[in-house]
Phi, psi and omega in degrees: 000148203235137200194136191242129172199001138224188196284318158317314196299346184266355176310314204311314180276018153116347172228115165254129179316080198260314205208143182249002208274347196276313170298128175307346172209031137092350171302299202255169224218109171272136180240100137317129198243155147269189167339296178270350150296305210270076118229331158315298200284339168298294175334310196301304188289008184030037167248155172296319184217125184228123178253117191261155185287183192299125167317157194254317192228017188004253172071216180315316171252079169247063188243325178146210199211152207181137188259138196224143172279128138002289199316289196266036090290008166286312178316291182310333194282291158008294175266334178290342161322269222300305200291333183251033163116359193266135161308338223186110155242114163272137166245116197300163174227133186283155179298006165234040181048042202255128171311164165214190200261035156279130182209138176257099190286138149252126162294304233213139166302302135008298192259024165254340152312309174319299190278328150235066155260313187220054170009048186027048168062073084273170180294138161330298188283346169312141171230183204200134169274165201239096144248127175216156202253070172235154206031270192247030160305130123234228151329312208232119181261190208230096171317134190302309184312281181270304179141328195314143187256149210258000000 
């Protein structure tokens, strides 16, 4: 199992975290991407290719450098599951039925029998939205009909 709950938790998918300090206005946190960052970030952004400026601190992550919102790194954190092998990603809802940012990759049919048998240790009634790259989803789905990608 695989799992995102802060801004560090996105190295495994390809950005590592250096700073908040680079936005003029303090919303987004600058990520040095390796590879599997800048193709994690194309999926999110549903374009084919992106030339990103020059990495801040390179080393593992020399792919470039991209400034990211909360948001869309949870999205990434998301789409880096799904791209790297999780059957399932659950995302949790807070008690007034708002998604938050906890998220869980299930790798394994096993360990998706796991999470709901024991609601990945949470109380019964907590509930989780479901992303999975099932029937014609991938980034893009694919009308049933024509073939055509959306």
């Amino acid at each position: 199992m695989k799992s995102y709950h802060c801004p560090n938790d996105l190295e495994k998918f390809g950005f590592q975290c250096l700073t908040g300090e680079a936005c003029g206005l303090s919303m987004r946190l600058l990520y040095d991407v390796n590879e599997l960052g800048r193709k994690v970030l194309c999926k999110v952004l549903g374009i084919p290719d992106i030339s990103l400026p020059s990495p801040w601190n390179g080393r593992r992550f020399a792919a470039g450098s991209v400034m990211l919102t909360g948001d869309l790194a949870l999205t990434c954190a998301i789409f880096g599951m799904l791209e790297t092998g999780c059957l399932e990603v659950w995302q949790a809802y807070d008690k007034f039925g708002r998604l938050t940012s906890e998220v869980y990759g299930l790798e394994t049919q096993e360990e998706i029998e796991q999470a709901k048998q024991w609601n990945i240790g949470h109380p019964r009634e907590d509930r989780w939205y479901r992303w999975t790259y099932g029937g014609t989803a991938r980034d893009r789905n694919v009308h049933v009909m024509t073939g055509r990608i959306g």
